[in-house]
C-alpha positions as CSV (number, residue, x, y, z in Angstrom):
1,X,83.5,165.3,137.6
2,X,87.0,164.2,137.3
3,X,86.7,160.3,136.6
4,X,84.1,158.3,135.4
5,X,83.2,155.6,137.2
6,X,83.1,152.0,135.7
7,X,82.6,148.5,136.6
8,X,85.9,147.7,137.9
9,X,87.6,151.0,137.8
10,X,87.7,154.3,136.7
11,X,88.6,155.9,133.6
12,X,90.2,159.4,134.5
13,X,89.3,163.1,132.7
14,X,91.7,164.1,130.5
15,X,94.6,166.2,132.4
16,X,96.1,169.4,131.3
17,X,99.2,169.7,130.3
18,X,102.0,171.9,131.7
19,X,101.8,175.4,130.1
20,X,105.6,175.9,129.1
21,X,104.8,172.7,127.3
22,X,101.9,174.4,125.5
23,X,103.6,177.3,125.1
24,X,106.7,175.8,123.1
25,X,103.8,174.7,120.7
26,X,104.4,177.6,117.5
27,X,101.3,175.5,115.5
28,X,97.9,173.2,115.6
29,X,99.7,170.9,114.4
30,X,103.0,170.8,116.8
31,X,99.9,170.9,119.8
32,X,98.3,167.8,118.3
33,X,101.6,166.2,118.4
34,X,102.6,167.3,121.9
35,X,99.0,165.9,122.6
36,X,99.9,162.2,121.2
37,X,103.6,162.7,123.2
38,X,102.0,163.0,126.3
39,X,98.7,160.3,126.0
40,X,98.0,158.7,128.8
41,X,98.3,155.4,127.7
42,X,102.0,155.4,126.4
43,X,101.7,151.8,124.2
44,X,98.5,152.9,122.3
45,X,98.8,152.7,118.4
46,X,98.1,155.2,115.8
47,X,95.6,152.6,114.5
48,X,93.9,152.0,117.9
49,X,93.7,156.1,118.4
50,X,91.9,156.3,114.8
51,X,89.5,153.4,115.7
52,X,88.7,155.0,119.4
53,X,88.0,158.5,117.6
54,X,86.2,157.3,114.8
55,X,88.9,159.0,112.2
56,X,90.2,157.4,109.4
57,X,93.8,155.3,110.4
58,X,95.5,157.3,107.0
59,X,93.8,160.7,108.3
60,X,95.7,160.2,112.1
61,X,99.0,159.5,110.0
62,X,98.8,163.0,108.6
63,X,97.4,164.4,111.6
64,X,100.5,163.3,113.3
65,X,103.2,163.5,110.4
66,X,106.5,166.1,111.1
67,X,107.2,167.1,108.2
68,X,104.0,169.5,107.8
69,X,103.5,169.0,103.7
70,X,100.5,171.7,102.9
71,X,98.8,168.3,101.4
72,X,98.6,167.0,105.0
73,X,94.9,166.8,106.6
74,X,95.0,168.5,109.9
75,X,92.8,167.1,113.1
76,X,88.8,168.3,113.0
77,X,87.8,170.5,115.6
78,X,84.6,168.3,115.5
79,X,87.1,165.6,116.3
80,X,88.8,167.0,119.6
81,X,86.5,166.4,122.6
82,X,87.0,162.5,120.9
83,X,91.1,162.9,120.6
84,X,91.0,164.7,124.4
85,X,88.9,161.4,126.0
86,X,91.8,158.9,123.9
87,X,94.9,160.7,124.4
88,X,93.8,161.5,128.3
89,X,95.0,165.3,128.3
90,X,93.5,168.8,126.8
91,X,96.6,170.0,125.0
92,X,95.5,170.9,121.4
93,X,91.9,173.1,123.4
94,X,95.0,174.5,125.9
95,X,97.2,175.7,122.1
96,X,93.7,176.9,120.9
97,X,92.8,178.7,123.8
98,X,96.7,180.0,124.6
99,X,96.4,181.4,120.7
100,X,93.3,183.3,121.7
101,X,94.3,184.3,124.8
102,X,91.9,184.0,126.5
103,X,90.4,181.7,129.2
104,X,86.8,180.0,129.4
105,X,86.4,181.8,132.3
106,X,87.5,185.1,130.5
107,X,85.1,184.0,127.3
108,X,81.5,183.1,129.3
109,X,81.9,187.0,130.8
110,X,82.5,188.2,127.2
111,X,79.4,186.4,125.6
112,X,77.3,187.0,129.0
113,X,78.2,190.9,128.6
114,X,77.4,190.4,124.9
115,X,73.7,189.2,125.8
C-alpha cells in the first residue's frame, strides 16, 4: 500500500531516503534534521509540523535546533510513525535501523527464531 487514496487525490507513503544520506547522519538528532531537510512538502512550517503531529510547537524547535544543547528535548519514538506520515519520508526509522544494523527483514527471523 503505497498511497492512500482520497477524495480528490492521493496522499503518498512516506519515501525512503537515500542511504549515503542516512549514512552521513553521526546522531538521532542530525537524522531528525535530515528528515525535516528532505519533507515532502518543502513550504511546511515548524508550527504546521507540531500541529500535524500533535507535538508541542516549542518541543519541534528543539527537536530541530543545531546547536545540540544537552537541555534540548529530542523527538519521541512514540512520535515517529506521526513525524514519517508529515515529513513524507522514513529517515530517523532508516538512522535507527542503520545504528542497529539490522533490517526488518533481518529482525522478524531473529524474534521468529526466538519463539
Amino acid at each position: 500500500m503505497d498511497e492512500l487514496k482520497l477524495f480528490g487525490g492521493v496522499i503518498q507513503a512516506p519515501a525512503f531516503l537515500p542511504a549515503e544520506v542516512i549514512d552521513a547522519c553521526k546522531t538521532y538528532r542530525e537524522a531528525v534534521r535530515l528528515s525535516w531537510m528532505h519533507r515532502r512538502i518543502k513550504g511546511m512550517t515548524q508550527r504546521t509540523l507540531a500541529e500535524l503531529t500533535e507535538c508541542y510547537a516549542s518541543h519541534v524547535s528543539d527537536y530541530l535546533a543545531s546547536d545540540d544543547k544537552p537541555s534540548r528535548r529530542s523527538l519521541p519514538a512514540e512520535k515517529l510513525n506521526a513525524w514519517a506520515a508529515v515529513t513524507g519520508n522514513w529517515g530517523v526509522q532508516q538512522w535507527l535501523m542503520h545504528q542497529s544494523k539490522l533490517t526488518v527483514m533481518e529482525e522478524v527471523i531473529a524474534h521468529r527464531s526466538a519463539a
